[in-house]
N, C-alpha and C positions, 0 to 999 in steps of 0.2 A: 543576433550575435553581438557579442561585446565588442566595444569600438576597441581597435588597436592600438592601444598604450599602454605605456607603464606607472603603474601609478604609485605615487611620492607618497611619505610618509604625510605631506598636506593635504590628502584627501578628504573632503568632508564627508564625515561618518556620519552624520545627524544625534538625534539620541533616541535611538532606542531604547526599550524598556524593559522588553520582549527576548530573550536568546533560546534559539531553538536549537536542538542535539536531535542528528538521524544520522547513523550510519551510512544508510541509505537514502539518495534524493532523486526521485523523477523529476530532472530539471528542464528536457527539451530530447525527443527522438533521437536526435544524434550521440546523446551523450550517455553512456552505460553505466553512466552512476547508481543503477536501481534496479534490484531482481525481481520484485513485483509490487503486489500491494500493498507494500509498507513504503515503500520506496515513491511507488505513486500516489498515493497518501499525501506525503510530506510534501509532494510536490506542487498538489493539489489546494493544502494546507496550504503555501506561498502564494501561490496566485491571489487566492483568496484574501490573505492577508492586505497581499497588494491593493488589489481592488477597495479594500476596507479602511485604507490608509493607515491600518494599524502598524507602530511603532514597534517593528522586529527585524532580527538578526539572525541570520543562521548558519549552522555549521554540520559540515560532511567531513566527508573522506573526499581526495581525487579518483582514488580507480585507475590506474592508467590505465589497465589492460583492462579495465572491466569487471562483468561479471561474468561472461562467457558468450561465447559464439556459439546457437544449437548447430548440428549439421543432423540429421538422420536417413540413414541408410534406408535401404530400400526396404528392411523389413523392422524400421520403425527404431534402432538400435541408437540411441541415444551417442554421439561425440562432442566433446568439449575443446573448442579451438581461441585460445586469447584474443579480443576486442583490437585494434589499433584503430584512436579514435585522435582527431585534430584540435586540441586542448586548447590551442592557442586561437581558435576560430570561434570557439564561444567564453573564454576565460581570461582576464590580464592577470598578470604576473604581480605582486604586492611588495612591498621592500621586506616588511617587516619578518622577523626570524626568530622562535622563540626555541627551547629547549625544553625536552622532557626526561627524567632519569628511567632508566629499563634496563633493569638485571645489572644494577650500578654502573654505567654508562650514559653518559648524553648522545640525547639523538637528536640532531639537530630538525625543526618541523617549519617548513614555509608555508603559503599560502597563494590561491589565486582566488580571483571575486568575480563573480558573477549576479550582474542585478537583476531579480524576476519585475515584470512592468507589472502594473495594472492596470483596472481600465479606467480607474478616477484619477492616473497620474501618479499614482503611491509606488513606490518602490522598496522593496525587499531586501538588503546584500547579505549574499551567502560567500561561503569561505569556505573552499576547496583545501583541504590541510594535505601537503605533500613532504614524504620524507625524502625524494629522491634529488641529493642536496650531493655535490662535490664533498661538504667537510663529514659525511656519514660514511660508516664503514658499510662495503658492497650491501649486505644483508641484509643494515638497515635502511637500504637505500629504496627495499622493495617493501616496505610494511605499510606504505599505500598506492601498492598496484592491483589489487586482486581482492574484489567483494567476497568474501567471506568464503575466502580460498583459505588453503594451507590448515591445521592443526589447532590443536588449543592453545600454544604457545603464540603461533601467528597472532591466532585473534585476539588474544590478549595482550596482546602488544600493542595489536589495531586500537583496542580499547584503550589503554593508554594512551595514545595521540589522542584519540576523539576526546575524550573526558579532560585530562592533564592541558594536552596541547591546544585543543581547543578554545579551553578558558584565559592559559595565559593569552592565544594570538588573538583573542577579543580585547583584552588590558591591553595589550600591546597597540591596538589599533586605535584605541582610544575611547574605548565602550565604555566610560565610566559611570552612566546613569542605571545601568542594567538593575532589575528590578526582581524579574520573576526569568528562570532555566529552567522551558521544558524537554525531560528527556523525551523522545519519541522513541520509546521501549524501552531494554536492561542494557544492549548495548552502550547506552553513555552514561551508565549509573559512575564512574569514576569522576566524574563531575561532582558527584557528593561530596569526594573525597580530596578534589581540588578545590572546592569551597572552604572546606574545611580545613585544609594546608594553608591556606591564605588568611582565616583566623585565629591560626595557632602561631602564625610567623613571629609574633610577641612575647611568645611564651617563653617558656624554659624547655627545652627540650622533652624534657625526663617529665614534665609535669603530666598528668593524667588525662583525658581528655574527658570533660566536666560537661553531664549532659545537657545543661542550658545551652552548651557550645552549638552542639549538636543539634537543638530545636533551635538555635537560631539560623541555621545552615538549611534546615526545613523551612522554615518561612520564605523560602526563595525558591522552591523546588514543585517543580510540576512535571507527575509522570503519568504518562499513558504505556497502559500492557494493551499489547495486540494477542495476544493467541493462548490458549487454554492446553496446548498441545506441549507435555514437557519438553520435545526438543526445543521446543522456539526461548527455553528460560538458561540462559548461558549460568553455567557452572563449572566451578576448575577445584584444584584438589588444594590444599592445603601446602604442598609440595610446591607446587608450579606459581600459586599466589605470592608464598616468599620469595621464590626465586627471581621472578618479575616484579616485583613491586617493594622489595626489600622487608627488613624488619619494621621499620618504623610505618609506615601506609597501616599493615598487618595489624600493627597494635589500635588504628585507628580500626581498624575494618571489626575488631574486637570489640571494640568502644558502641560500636555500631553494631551490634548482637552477631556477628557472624566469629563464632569461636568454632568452624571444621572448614567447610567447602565456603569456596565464595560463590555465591548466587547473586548473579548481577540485580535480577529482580527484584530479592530482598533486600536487595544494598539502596536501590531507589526508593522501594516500599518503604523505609526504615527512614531515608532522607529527603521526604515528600511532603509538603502540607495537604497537598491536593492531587489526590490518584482516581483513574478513571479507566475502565475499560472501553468498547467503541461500540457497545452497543446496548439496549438493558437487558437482553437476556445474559449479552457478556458478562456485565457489571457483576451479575449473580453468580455464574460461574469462578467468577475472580474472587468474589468475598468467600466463596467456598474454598479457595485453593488456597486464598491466604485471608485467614480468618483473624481477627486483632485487628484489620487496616477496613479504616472508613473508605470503601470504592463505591463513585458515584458511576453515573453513565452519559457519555456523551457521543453520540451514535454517529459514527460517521457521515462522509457526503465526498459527494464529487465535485468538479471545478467545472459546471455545465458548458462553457464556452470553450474547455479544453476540448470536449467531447463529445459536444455535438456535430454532425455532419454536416459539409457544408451545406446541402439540399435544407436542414433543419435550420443552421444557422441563417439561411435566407427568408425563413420561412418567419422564424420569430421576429426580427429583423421588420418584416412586413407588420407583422400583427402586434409586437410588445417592443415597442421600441426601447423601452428602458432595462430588458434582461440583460445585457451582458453586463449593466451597474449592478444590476438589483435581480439575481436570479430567482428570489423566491415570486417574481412574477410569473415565472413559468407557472402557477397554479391558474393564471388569466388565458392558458391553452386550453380550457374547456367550452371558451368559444369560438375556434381557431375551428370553421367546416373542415370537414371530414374529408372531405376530397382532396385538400390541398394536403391535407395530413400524410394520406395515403402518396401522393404524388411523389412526396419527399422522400417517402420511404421506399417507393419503387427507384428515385435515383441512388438512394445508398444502398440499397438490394442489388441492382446491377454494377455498382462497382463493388462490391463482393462476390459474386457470380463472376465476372470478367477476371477477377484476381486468382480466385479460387480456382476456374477451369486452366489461365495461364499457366499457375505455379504446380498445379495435382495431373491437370487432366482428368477429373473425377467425373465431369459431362454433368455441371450442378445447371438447374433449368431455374430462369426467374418466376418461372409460375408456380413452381411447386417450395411447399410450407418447408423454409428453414431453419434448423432445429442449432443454435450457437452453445459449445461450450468450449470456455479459452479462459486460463487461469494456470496456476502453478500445477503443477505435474506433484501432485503428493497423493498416498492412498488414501488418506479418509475424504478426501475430497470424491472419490468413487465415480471416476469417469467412466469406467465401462457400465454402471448402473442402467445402463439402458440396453443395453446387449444383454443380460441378466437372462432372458428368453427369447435367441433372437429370429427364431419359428413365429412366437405370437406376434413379435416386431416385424416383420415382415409381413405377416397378413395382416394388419392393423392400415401398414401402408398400402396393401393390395385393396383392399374392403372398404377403409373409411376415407383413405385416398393420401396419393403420394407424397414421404419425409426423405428429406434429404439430410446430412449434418452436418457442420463442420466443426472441427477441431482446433487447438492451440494452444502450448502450455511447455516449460521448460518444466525438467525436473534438475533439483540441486543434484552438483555432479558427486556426492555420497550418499543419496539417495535412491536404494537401488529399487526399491518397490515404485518410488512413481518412475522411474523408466522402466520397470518391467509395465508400468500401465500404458506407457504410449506405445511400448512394443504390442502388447495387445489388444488398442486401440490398431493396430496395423494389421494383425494375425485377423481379425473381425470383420475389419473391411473388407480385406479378400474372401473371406468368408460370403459376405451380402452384395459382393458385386454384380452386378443385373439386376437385381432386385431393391435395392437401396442406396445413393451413393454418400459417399464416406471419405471426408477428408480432411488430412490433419497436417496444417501450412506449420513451416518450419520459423525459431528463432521469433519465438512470440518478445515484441516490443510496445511500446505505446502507440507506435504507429498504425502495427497490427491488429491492435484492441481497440480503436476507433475502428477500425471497415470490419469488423467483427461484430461487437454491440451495436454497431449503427446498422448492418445490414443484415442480420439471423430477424427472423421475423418472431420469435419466441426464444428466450434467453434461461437455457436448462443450468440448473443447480443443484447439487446431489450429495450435500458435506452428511457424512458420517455424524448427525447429534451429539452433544454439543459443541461439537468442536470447531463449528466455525464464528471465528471472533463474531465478524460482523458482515464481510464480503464488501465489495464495493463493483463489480464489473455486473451486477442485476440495475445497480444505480445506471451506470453512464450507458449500460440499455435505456433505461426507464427514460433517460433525456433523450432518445430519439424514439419514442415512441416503441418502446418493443416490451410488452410485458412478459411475467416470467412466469418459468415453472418451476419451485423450489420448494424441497424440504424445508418446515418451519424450524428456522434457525438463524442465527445472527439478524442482519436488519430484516429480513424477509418478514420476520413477526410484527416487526411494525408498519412495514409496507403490503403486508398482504392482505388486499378484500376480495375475494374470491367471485368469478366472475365480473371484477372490474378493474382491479389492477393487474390482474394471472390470474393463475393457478397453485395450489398447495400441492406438494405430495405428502399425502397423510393432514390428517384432521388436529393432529395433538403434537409438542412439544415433547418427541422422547428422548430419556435417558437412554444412555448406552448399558443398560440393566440384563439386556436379554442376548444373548453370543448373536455376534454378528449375522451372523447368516441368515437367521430368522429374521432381524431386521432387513437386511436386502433383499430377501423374497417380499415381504411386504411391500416396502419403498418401489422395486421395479411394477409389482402388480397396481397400487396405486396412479404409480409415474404410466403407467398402459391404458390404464381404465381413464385419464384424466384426457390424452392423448386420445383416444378413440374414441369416447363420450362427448368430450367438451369442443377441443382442441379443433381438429379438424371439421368436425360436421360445421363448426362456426367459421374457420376460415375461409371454407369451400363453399360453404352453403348460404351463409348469412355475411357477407361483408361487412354491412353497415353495421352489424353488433362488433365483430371483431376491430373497426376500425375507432369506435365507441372505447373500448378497452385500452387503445392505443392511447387514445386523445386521455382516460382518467390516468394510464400510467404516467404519461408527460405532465399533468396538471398534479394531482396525487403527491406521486412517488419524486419526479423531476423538482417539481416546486417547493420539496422540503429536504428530500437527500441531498444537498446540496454543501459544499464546505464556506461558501459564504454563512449560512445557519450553524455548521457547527465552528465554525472561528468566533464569531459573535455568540457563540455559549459559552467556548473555553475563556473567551474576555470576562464574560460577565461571572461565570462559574467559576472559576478556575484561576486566571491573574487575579482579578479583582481588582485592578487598575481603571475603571472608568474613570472616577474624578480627577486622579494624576493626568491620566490620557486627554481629558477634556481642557484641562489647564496649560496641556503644552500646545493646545489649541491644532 
């Protein structure tokens, strides 16, 4: 937690190089600054940073309230109840106070700091942007309580703090050496457009904005798109753009090819030297959706020491003493015997058993093969894919021997199809009761996605082709030893050797060409035949193979998905800051 001060305008900032833009930041359990993978991504991405002693800065939202409280009713009914979270217990308070205009008004934006540690000593400051200030009027006093709450107007507002207020309360703080601004998604693409206000401040008003301006505004700008899926690419109408951001922004945003809709995406795309999706099948999917933009690929990772379980973190600890520096040693767990392997896994198995029976009462047994799916509550993600037949699913478990599941996943609260999916993730359960047991823990957190990936003994995946960016909860399996079952899609295609790091469902790389339905029958009969063929006769019947598969997922999959590897890409890809980095020694 952060010590309890208030800290002066004489704080030592260091010099950063680096300023990172997330709407979203998985910054510590407690704090609900983050709806999921994007969120714990970036959070991920800090750690790492830290540990790397790389020279970065970062900027959020506060959230007061959150993202949301799940509750779900007894037959799976999704409710939304606001977060009340102790701000002051992990955040200090900052002097500094900057100003952003919205719908021609000043909203006054503050800030609190929060520094992520690493493990070489390196530290991180991130900057909690708050409008909730005495000199704002009530309205705007709420435009940073609530993750991706309220309307397009809201968010767009949100967006102006993030991108506007962001960049002044870094000047303001004394970030002068700033180099390279990655956005982490579309949501901070207004940072183009405060870059760019800040090299026009010389100008003449009325003058035109001159496209050298404009690639010199790129030479500073690094974007990453997470998702292929159009809702994730924020767009607002032409209407609401002027109205929020005035004439003058507008004429820049022209300047900037967007003459209808503003498309956050394109607006980054447009003021980016260096764009990237998060994985390479993504990368491909991206150059298809936005065709003209050079997109490379830099495939995500997880923060191994965020996410290992303590039973694993003991265990490396013993055997690789230098992973929590240096995670891509985990690939030196392919000499790590098997029995200590398994040992570890039997204690993060029982404290998922013990959690799971407390919270559901489902009666899950630590002997029998558990089956983990816990992610965002959206439909192409196809959580019920495995209920698809759930006759053959049933005697699979009768026959080749018994699956248990567990469940965990919010759905955003305008998203009515992924709460119609946890509702019949509930309707299913009761369905297979006696015969299967089935259960789905409420108010999925970071907390909850460690005793989940760390204790499902096989970690199920089931994204709708190609829509998933990249994933990241098959990863912080993979670091405790749990391999997957996943449609080849996102990182899965570079993580998957079949019978040694998991399982595939399906052989091939499909497009979404053929109506869905056809694909689901496939994908479940696949996901069945894998599960009855492979799956169990190897859990049940051969341990030493399946604990073999354990030990290449942690060496493998652990030793490279990792956000230490992909921060040390984005340095060398992407800033291209070494030599300046190595000079400030």
């Amino acid at each position: 937690m952060a010590e309890q001060m208030h800290l002066s305008k004489s704080v030592a900032v260091g010099q950063p190089l680096v300023a990172y833009f997330s709407m979203e930041i998985g910054l510590a359990p407690g704090m609900p600054t983050y709806a999921g993978g994007l969120g714990v991504l970036a959070g991920d991405t800090l750690r790492s940073a830290a540990d790397l002693d790389i020279p970065m800065v970062a900027v959020t939202l506060l959230h007061r309230r959150g993202y949301f409280h799940q509750r779900l009713d007894e037959r799976g009914l999704q409710h939304e109840e606001p977060v009340a979270w102790p701000i002051n217990d992990f955040c200090a308070p900052v002097d500094q106070r900057v100003v952003v205009e919205i719908e021609n008004r000043t909203v006054q934006v503050g800030a609190w700091q929060l520094r992520v540690k690493g493990e070489s000593g390196g530290e991180v400051p991130v900057y909690l942007l708050d409008t909730n200030l005495p000199e704002n009027q009530p309205w705007d006093r709420t435009l940073t309580d609530v993750l991706y709450g309220g309307d397009d107007y809201y968010r767009l507002c949100q967006e102006v703090v993030l991108g506007f207020g962001g960049y002044r309360m870094l000047r303001a703080l004394g970030y002068g050496r700033l180099r390279r601004f990655h956005m982490n998604e579309g949501h901070a693409a207004l940072l183009v457009l405060a870059l760019l206000e800040e090299k026009l401040a010389s100008r003449v008003p009325e003058q035109a904005v001159p496209a050298d301006l404009i690639d010199a505004v790129r030479e500073h700008c690094v974007f990453t798109t997470h998702t292929p899926v159009p809702a994730g690419h924020d767009q607002y109408s032409p209407e609401l753009a002027h109205r929020v951001l005035g004439d003058r922004r507008c004429a820049w945003l022209k300047a900037c090819g967007h003459d209808h809709r503003l498309n956050m995406t394109q607006l980054a795309l447009r003021g980016s030297r260096f764009i990237n999706g998060v994985a390479m099948k993504h990368g491909e999917v991206s150059h298809s959706l936005f065709p003209g933009y050079p997109i490379h690929s830099i495939t995500n990772g997880v923060h191994a020491v965020t996410w290992a379980a303590p039973s694993f973190q003991s265990l490396y600890d013993r055997h690789l003493p230098d992973w929590r520096r240096d995670q891509l040693s985990l690939r030196y767990a392919i000499s790590i015997p098997g029995e200590e392997i398994w040992n570890a896994h039997q204690e993060a198995k029982r404290v998922l058993v013990e959690h799971v029976n407390r919270e559901t009462n489902a009666g899950f047994d630590r002997d029998v093969l558990t089956l983990g799916f816990a992610r965002r509550a959206a439909a192409y993600k196809r959580g019920t894919l495995i209920f698809h037949d759930i006759e053959r699913l049933a005697r699979i478990a009768e026959l080749a021997g018994p699956v248990q599941i567990v469940f965990s996943g919010k759905a955003h609260p305008r998203d009515q199809d992924g709460k119609d999916m946890i509702h019949k993730v509930h309707e299913l359960r009761d369905i297979l009761r006696g015969r299967i047991p089935v259960a789905y823990l409420t108010n999925y957190d970071m907390t909850l996605a460690k005793l989940v990936c760390a204790g499902a003994d096989v970690w199920l995946n089931t994204p709708l082709p190609p829509m998933e960016a990249s994933g990241t909860s098959g990863m912080k399996a993979a670091v405790n030893g749990v391999p997957s079952l996943s449609v080849l899609d996102g990182w899965w295609i570079e993580g998957h050797v079949e019978d040694v790091t998991g399982w595939s469902i399906g052989d091939r790389v499909e497009a979404c060409t053929e109506p869905q339905a056809g694909m689901d029958a496939c994908h479940a009969a696949e996901l069945y035949r894998k599960l009855e063929e492979k799956i169990l006769p190897c859990f049940y019947r051969d341990r030493g193979r399946f604990i073999e598969i354990m030990r290449h997922a942690i060496a493998l999959n652990g030793g490279f998905f990792n956000t230490q590897r992909m921060v040390a890409q984005y340095l060398h890809n992407a800033y291209r800051l070494v030599g300046e980095y190595a000079r400030l020694g």
